[in-house]
PDB file of the backbone (N, CA, C, O) and the ligand in Angstrom, with CONECT records:
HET     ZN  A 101       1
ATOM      1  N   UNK A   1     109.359 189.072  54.711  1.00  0.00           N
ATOM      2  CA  UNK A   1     109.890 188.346  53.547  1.00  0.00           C
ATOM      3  C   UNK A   1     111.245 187.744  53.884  1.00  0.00           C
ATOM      4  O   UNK A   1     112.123 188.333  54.514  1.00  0.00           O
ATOM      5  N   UNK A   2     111.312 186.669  53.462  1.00  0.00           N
ATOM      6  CA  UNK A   2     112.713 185.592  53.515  1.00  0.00           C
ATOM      7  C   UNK A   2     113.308 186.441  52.975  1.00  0.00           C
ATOM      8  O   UNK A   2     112.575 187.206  52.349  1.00  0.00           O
ATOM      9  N   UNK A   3     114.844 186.765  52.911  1.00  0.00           N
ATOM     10  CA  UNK A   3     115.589 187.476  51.875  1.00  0.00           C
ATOM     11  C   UNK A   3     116.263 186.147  51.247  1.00  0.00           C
ATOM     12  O   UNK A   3     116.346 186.052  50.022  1.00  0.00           O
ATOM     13  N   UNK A   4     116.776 185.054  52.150  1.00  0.00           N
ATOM     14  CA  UNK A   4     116.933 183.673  51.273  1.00  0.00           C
ATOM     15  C   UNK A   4     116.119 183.579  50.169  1.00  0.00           C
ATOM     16  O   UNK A   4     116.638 183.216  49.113  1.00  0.00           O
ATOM     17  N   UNK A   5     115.045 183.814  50.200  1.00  0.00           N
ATOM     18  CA  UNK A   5     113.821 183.256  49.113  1.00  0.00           C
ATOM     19  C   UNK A   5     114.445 184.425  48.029  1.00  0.00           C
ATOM     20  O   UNK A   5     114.678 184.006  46.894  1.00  0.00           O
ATOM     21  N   UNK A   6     114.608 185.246  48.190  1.00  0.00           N
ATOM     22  CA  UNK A   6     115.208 186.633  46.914  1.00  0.00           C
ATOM     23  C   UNK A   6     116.291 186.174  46.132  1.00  0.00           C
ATOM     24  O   UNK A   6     116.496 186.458  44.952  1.00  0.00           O
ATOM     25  N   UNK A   7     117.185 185.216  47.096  1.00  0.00           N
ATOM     26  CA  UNK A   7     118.609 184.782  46.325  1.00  0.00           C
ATOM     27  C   UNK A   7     118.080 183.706  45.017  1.00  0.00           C
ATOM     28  O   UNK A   7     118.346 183.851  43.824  1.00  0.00           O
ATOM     29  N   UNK A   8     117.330 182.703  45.590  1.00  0.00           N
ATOM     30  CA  UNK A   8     116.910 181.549  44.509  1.00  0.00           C
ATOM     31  C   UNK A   8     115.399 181.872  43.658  1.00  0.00           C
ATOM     32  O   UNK A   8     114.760 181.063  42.984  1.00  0.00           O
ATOM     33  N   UNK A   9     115.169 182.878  43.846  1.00  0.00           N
ATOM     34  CA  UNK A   9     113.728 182.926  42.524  1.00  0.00           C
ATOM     35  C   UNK A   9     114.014 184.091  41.908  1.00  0.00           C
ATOM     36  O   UNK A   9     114.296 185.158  42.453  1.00  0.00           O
ATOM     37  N   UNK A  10     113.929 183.845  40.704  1.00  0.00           N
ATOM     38  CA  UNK A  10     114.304 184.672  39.432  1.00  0.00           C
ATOM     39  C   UNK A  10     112.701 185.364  38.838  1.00  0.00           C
ATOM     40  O   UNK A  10     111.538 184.992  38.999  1.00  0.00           O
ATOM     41  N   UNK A  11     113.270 186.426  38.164  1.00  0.00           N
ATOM     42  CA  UNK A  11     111.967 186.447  36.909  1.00  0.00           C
ATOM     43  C   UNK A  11     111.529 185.557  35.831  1.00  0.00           C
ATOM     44  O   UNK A  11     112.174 184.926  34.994  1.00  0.00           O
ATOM     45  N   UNK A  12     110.302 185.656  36.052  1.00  0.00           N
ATOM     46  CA  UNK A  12     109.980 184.169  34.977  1.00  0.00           C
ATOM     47  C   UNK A  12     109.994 184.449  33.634  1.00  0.00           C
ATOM     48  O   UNK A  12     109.766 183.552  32.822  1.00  0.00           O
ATOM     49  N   UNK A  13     110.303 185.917  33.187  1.00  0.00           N
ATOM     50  CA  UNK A  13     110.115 186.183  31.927  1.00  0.00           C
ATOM     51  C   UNK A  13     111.582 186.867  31.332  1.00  0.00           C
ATOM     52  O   UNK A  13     111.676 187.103  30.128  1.00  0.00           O
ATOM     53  N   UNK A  14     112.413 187.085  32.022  1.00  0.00           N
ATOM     54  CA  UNK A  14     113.708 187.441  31.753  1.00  0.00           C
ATOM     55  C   UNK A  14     115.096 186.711  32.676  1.00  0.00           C
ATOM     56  O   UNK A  14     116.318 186.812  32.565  1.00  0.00           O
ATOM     57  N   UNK A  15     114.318 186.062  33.473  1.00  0.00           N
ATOM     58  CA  UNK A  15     115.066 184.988  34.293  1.00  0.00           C
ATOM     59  C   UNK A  15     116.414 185.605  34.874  1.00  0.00           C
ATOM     60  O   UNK A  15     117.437 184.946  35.058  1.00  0.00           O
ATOM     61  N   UNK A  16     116.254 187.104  35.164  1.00  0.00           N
ATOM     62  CA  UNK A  16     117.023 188.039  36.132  1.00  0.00           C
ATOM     63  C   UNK A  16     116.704 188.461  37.591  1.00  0.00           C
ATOM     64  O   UNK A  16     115.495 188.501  37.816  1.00  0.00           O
ATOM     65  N   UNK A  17     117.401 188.743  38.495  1.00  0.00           N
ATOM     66  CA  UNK A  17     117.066 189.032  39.360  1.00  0.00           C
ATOM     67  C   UNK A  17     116.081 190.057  39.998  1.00  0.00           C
ATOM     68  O   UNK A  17     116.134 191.209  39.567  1.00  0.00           O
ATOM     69  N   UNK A  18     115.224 189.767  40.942  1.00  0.00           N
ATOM     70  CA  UNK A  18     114.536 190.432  41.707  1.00  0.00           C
ATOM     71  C   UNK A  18     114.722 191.221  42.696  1.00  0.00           C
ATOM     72  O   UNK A  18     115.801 191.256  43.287  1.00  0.00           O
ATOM     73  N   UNK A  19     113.495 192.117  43.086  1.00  0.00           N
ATOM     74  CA  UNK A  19     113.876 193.161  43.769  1.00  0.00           C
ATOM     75  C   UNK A  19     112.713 193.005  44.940  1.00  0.00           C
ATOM     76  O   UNK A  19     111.634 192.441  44.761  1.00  0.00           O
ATOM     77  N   UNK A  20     113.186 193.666  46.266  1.00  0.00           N
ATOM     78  CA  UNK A  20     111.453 193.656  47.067  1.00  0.00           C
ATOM     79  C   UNK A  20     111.277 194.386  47.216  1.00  0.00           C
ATOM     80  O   UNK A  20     112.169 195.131  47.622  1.00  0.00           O
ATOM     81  N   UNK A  21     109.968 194.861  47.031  1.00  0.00           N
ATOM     82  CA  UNK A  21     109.162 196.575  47.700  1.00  0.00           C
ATOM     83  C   UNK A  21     108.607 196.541  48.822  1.00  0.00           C
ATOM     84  O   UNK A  21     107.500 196.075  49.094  1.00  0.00           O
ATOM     85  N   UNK A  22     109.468 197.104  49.600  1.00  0.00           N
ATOM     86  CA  UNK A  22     108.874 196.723  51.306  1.00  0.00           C
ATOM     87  C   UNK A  22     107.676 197.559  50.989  1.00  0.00           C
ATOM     88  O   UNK A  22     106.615 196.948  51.118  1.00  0.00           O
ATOM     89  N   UNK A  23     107.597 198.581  50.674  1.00  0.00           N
ATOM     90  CA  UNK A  23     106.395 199.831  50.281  1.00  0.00           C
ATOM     91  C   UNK A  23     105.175 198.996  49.821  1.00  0.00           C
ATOM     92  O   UNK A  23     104.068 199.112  50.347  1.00  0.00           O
ATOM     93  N   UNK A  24     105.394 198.322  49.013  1.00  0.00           N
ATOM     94  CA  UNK A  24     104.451 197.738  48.406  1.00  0.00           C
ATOM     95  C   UNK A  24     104.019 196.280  48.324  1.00  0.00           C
ATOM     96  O   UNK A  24     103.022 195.749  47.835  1.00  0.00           O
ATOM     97  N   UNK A  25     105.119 195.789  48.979  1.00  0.00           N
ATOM     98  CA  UNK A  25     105.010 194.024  48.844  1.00  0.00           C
ATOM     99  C   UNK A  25     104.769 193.722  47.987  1.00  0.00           C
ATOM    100  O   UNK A  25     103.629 193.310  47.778  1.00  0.00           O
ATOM    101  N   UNK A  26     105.966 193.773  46.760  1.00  0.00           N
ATOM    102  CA  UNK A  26     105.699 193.248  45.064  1.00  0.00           C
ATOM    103  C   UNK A  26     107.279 192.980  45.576  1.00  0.00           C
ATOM    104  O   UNK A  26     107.972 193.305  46.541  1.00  0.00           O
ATOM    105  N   UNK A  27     107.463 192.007  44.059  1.00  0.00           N
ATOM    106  CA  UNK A  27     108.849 192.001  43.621  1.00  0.00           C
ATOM    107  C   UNK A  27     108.792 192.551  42.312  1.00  0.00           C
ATOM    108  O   UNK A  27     108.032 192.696  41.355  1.00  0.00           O
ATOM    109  N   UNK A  28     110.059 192.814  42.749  1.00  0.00           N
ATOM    110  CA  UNK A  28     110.410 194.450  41.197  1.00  0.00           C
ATOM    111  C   UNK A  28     111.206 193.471  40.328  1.00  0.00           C
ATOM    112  O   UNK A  28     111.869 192.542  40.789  1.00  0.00           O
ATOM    113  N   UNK A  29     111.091 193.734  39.157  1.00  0.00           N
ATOM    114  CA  UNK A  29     112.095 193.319  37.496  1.00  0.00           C
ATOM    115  C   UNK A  29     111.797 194.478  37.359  1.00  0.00           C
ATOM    116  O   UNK A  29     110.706 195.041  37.273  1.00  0.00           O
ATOM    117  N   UNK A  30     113.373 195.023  37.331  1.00  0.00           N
ATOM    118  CA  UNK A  30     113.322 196.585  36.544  1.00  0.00           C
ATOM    119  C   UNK A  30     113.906 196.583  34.931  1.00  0.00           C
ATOM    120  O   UNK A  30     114.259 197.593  34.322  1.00  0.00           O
ATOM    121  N   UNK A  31     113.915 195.245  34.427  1.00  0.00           N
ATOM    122  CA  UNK A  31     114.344 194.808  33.082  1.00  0.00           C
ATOM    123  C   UNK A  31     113.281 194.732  32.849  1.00  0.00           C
ATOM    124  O   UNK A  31     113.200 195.464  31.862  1.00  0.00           O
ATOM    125  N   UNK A  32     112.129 194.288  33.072  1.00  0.00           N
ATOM    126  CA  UNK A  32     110.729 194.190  32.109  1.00  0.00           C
ATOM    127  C   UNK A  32     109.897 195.400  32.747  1.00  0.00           C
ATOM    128  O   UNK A  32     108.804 195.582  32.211  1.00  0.00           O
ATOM    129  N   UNK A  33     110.200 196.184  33.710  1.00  0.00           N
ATOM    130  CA  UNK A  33     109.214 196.643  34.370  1.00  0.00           C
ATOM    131  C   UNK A  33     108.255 196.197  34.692  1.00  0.00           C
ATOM    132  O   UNK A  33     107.205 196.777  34.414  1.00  0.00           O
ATOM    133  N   UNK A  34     108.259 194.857  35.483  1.00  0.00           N
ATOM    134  CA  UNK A  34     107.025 194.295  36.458  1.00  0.00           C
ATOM    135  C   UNK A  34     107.215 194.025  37.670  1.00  0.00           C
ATOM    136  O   UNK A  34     108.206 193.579  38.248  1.00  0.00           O
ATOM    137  N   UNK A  35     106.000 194.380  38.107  1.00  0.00           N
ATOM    138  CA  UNK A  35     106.062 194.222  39.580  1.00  0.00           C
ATOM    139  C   UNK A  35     105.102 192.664  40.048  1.00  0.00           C
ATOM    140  O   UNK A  35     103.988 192.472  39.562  1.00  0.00           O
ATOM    141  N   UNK A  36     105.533 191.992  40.711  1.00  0.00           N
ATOM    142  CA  UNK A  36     105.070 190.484  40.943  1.00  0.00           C
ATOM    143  C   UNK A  36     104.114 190.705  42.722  1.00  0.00           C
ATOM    144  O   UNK A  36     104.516 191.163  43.791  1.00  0.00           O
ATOM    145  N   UNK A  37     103.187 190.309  42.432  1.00  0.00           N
ATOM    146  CA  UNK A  37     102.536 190.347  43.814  1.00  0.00           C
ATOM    147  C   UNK A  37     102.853 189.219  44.537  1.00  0.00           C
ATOM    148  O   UNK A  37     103.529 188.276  44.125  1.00  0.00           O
ATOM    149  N   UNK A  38     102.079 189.398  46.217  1.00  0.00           N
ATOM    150  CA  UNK A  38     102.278 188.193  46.855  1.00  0.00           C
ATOM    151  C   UNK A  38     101.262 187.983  47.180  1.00  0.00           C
ATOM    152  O   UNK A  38     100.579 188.934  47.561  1.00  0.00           O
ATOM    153  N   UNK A  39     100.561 186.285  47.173  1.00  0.00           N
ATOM    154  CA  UNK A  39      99.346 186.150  47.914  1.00  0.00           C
ATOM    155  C   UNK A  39     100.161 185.074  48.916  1.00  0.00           C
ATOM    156  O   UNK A  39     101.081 184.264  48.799  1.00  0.00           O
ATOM    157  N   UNK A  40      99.012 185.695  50.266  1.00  0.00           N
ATOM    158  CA  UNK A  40      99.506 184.905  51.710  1.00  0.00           C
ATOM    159  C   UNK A  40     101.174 184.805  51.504  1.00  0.00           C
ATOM    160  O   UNK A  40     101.728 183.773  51.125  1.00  0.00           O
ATOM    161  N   UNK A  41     101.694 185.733  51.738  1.00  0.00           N
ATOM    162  CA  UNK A  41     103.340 185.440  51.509  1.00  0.00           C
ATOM    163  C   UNK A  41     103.761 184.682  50.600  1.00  0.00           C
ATOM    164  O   UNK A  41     104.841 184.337  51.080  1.00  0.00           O
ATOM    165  N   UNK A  42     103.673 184.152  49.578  1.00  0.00           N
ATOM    166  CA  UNK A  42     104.027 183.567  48.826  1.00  0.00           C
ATOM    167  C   UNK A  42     103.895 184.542  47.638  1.00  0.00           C
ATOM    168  O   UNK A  42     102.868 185.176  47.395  1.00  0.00           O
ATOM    169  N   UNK A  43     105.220 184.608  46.808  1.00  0.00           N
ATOM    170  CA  UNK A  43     105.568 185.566  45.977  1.00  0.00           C
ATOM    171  C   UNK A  43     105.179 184.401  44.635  1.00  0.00           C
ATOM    172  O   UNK A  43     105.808 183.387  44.333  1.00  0.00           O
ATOM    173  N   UNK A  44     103.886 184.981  43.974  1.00  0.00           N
ATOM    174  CA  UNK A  44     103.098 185.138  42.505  1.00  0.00           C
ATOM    175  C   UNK A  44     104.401 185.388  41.323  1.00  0.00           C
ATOM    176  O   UNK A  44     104.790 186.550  41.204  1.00  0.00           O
ATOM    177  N   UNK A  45     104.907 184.568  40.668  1.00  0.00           N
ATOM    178  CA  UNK A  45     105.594 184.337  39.890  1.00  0.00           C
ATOM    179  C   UNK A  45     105.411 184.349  38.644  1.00  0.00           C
ATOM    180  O   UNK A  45     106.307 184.215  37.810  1.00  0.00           O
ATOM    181  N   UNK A  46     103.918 184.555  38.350  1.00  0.00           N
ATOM    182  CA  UNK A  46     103.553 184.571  36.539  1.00  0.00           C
ATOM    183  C   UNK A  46     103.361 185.697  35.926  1.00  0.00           C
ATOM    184  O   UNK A  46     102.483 186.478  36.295  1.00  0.00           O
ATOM    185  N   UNK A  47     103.985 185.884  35.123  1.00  0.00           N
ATOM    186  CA  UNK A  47     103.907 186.993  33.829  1.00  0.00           C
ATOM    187  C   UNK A  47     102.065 187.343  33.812  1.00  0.00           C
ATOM    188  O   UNK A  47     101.681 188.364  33.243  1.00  0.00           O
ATOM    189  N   UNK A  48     101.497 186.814  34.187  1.00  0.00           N
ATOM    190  CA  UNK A  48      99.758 186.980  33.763  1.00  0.00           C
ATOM    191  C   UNK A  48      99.536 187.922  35.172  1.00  0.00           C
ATOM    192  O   UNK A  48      98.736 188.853  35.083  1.00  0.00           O
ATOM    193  N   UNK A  49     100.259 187.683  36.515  1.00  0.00           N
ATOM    194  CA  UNK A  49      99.349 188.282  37.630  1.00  0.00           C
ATOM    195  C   UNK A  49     100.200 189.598  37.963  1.00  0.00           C
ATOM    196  O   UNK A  49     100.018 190.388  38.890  1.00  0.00           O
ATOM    197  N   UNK A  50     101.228 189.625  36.912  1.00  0.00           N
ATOM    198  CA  UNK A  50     102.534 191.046  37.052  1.00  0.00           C
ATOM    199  C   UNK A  50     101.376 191.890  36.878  1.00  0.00           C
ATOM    200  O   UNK A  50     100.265 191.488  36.535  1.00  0.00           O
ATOM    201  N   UNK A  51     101.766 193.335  37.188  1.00  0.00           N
ATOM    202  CA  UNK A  51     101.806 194.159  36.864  1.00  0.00           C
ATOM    203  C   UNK A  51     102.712 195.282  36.268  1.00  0.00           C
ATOM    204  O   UNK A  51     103.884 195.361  36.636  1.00  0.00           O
ATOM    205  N   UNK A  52     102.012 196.452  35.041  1.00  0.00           N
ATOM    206  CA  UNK A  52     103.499 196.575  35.006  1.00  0.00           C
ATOM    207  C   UNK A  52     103.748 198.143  35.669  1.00  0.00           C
ATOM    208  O   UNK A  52     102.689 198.748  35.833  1.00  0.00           O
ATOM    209  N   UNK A  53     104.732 198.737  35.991  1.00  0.00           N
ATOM    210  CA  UNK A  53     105.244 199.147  36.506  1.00  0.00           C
ATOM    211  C   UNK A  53     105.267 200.962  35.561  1.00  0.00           C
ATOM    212  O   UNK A  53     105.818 201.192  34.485  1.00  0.00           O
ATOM    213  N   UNK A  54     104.499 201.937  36.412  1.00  0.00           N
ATOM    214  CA  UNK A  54     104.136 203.148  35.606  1.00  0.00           C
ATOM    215  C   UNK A  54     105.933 203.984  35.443  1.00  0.00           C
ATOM    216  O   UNK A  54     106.976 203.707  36.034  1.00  0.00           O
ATOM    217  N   UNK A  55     105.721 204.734  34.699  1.00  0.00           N
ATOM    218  CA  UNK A  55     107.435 205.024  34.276  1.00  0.00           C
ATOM    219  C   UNK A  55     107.514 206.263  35.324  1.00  0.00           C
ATOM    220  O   UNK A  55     108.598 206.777  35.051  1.00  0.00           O
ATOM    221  N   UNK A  56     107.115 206.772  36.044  1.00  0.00           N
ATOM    222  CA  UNK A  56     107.262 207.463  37.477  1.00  0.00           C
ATOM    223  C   UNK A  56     107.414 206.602  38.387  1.00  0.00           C
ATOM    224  O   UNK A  56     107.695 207.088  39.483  1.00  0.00           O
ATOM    225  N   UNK A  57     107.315 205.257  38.328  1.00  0.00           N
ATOM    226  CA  UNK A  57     107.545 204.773  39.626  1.00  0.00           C
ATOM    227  C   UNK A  57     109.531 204.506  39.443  1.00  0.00           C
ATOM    228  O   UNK A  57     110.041 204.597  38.327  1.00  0.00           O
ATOM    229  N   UNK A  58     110.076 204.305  40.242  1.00  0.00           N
ATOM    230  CA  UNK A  58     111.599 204.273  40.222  1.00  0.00           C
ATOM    231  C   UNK A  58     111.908 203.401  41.949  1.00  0.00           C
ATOM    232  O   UNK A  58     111.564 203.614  43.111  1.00  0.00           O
ATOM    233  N   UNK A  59     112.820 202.278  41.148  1.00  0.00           N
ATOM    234  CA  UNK A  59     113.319 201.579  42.413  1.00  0.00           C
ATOM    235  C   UNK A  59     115.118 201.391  43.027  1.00  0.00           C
ATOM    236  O   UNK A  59     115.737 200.527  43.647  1.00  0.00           O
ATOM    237  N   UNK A  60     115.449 202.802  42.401  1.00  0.00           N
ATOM    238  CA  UNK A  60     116.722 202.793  42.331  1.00  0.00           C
ATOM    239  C   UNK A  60     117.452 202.526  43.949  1.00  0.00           C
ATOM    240  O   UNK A  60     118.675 202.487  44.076  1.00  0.00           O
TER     241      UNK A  60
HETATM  242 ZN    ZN A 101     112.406 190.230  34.200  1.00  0.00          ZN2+
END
């Protein structure tokens, strides 16, 4: 993953910053609790393909 690409794409639903899960290859919003997938490297940006994020998981 670019970490450039982390500085300029936001959450699309709270328009805050992102997080990456090397573990998992999602990007984390720990304000909505969603996790954003990637297809072919390209980080999935829509509120419809999030998932959300179980309250045991923690990305502190
Ligand atoms: Zn958000």
């Amino acid at each position: 993953m670019d970490h450039r690409l982390l500085e300029i794409i936001a959450c699309p639903v709270c328009n805050g910053k992102l997080y990456y899960s090397q573990d998992k290859q999602e990007l984390i919003c720990k304000v909505d609790n969603l996790a954003f997938p990637f297809k072919e490297n390209i980080p999935v940006l829509l509120e419809t393909e999030a998932r959300t994020l179980d309250p045991e998981e923690s990305f502190s």
